[in-house]
Structure formats: structure tokens, C-alpha cells
N, C-alpha and C positions, 0 to 999 in steps of 0.2 A: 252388641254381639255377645251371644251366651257362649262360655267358658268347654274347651272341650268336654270336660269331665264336672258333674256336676253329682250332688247326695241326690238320692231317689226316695221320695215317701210313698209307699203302697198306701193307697187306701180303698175300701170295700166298695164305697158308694157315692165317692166323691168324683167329680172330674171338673179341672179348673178350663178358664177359657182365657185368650188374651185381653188383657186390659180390665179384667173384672177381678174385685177382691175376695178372698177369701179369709174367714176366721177360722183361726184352729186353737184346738188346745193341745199342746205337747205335756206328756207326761209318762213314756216310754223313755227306760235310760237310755236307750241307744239313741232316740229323737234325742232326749236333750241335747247329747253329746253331737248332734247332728246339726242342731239350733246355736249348740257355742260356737261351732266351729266357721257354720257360715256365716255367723255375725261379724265374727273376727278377719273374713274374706270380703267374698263380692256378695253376701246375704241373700244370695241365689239356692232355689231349691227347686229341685221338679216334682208336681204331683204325675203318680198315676196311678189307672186302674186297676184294680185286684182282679184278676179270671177266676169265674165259679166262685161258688158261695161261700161265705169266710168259715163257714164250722167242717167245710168238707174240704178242705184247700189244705198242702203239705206246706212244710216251713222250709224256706221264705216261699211264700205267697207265688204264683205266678204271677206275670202283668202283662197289660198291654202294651203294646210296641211302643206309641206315639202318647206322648203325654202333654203338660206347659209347664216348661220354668214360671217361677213366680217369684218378684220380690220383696225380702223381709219389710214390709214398711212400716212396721210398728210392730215393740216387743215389749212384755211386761213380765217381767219375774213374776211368779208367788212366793210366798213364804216355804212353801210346804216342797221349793227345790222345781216346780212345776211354769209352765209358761203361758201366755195366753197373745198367739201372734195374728196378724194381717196380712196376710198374703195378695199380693199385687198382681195378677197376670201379664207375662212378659211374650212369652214366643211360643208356639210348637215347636216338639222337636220329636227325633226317631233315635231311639235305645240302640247305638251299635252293637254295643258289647258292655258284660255289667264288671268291677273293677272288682277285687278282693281284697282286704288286709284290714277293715274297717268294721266295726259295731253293726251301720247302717248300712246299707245299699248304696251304691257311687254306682256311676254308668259312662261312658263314651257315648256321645250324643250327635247327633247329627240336625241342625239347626230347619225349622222348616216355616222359611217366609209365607208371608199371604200379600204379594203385590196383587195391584187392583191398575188394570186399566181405565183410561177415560169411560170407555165403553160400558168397563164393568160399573165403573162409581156410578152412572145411569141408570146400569140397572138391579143396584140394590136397593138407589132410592126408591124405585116401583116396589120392589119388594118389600120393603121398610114399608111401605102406603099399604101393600095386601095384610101386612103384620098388624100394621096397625087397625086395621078396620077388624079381624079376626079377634083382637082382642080389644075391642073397642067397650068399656065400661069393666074389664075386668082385672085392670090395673091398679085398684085403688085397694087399699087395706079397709078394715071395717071401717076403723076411722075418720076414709076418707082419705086417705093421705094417699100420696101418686105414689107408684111405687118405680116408676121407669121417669123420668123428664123428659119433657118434650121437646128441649135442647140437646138431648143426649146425640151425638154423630150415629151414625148408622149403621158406623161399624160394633163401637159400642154397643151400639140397642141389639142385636145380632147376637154377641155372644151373652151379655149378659142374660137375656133370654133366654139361648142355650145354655147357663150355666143354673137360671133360679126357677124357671119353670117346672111345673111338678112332671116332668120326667122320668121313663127309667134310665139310671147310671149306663145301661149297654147302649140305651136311647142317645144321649149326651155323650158318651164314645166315640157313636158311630158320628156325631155333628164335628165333632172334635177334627174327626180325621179325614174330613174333607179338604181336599188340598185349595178351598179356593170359599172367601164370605161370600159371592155367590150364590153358589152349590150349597155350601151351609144354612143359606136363610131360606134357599127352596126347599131343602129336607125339611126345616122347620117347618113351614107353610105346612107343608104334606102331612107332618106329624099333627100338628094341630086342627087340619081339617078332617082326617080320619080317627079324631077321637078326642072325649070329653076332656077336660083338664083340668087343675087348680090351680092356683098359684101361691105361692108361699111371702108374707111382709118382709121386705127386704132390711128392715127395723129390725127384725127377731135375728137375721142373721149378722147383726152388729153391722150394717152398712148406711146408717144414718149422719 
């Protein structure tokens, strides 16, 4: 269960999904001081996304409502006072209200399950099978090397998708904030049969 009030990181282009990792580099005094803090607690933090373009945005940032806690799973000082962490995806959740007295962003969070009926666990695995055929030979890095496993659950395979496919950030918002993996893996679908795509080694983003 995620903590009523958790630190909020705005970020421009990023959006996390459950159960999928993220790397970051903290280097902002306020992140640090956002990074000590949650290490020292439950190592919980929520990404979310920046509204409008970052050169044309007021300070603090707008964001979107709905973000994902994620947690710290790995953290490595630098020298230079800077960090370089792993971020875990844990839950959706909905911004009550944002908190004051702190460096960073804090917020009132409202926790937002993804239960899956029988019904539904049926029928994501058909959609897992339309996903897979849609991206059928285009998961591999030059190398070769897979970049999804073919073990991976389905829920898994679902967001990580929504999280490393070449997407736009409003694109992966809008997957984000679907109440249900479902809904989420049919947007997918949609989005990838109305338009070309790349995809990005999931090696390059420290997930190996």
C-alpha cells in the first residue's frame, strides 16, 4: 500500500508504468535532498508528467493528475555529491492535493488499483497475441538481442511497452491513465497500428 503523502518528481518526457524500471540521474539539490530523504523512509517516490513544453512552462512546472509511485531499488552516490538510481514501478496513483514546507514537491495521493478479472486475464492474453504479432521481428536490438522475454507475464509485457516504445510522453500519459491493462493494451494496439514506430534497446536504458 503506497503512503498517503509521497515526494513528487516532475519530469518533461518521462512517464513511468507499474512494475517496469526506471534509471535516473538525480542531480538537482532539491532531488538530492528528495533522494536522502526517501532512502531514509519507505524509498518511495512518484514520477510525473510535466504539462506544455519545458522552455514555456512557469515554476513549479504544471503536471498531470495521475502519475506511478516507484521504488528506490538501487542507488549509487557519485563523487561529485550527484546520484545515479533505479526506479521500480509500483502503483498508479491520483494527486489529491500538493503539500508545502519542502525543497521538492510532496502531494496527497489517492492510490489507483489495476484489478483484472478472470475475464479480463483472457482477454489480455489475446491482446498480448495481437501485440505480439504487430511487433513481430521488431523486438530485437541490432545485436540481436530480445529486448521484451517471452516469459515476461502480460501484464508486464503491457506496460513495459507502454513505457519503452518510441512514443509521445502525452501518448504514454494517455496509456498511463487508463483505469484498467485491458483498455491500456487496446490503446496500445490502436496506437501502433495507426502509425510507424521505433523502438528503443532496453540495454541503453540500464535495463539489462
Amino acid at each position: 500500500m503506497l503512503p498517503a503523502i509521497i515526494p513528487i518528481f516532475p519530469l518533461p518526457n518521462v512517464v513511468l508504468f507499474p512494475s517496469v524500471f526506471l534509471p535516473l540521474h538525480i542531480f538537482e539539490d532539491k532531488y538530492r535532498q528528495m533522494l536522502t530523504e526517501a532512502l531514509k523512509s519507505d524509498r518511495i517516490i512518484g514520477i510525473v508528467l510535466v504539462r506544455g513544453e519545458r522552455d514555456d512552462i512557469e515554476e513549479p512546472p504544471p503536471i498531470h493528475p495521475v502519475g506511478c509511485a516507484g521504488l528506490v531499488s538501487h542507488a549509487e552516490p557519485l563523487p561529485d555529491g550527484c546520484s545515479n538510481i533505479i526506479l521500480r514501478g509500483l502503483q498508479r496513483f491520483r494527486i489529491v492535493q500538493e503539500e508545502h514546507g519542502r525543497s521538492y514537491r510532496r502531494a496527497q495521493i489517492a492510490p489507483l488499483p489495476e484489478n483484472l478479472s478472470d475475464a479480463s486475464v483472457l482477454e489480455l492474453r489475446q491482446t498480448r497475441t495481437k501485440l505480439e504479432s504487430l511487433l513481430a521481428g521488431r523486438l530485437e536490438t541490432d545485436n540481436g538481442e530480445v529486448m521484451v522475454q517471452r516469459d515476461m507475464g502480460d501484464e508486464d509485457l503491457v506496460n513495459t511497452l507502454a513505457q519503452y516504445l518510441d512514443l509521445d510522453p502525452l501518448e504514454k500519459q494517455a496509456l498511463l491513465q487508463f483505469d484498467d491493462l485491458v483498455s491500456r493494451s487496446r490503446a496500445l494496439i490502436e496506437l501502433l497500428e495507426m502509425r510507424e514506430f521505433t523502438t528503443q534497446p532496453l540495454r541503453s536504458l540500464g535495463l539489462h
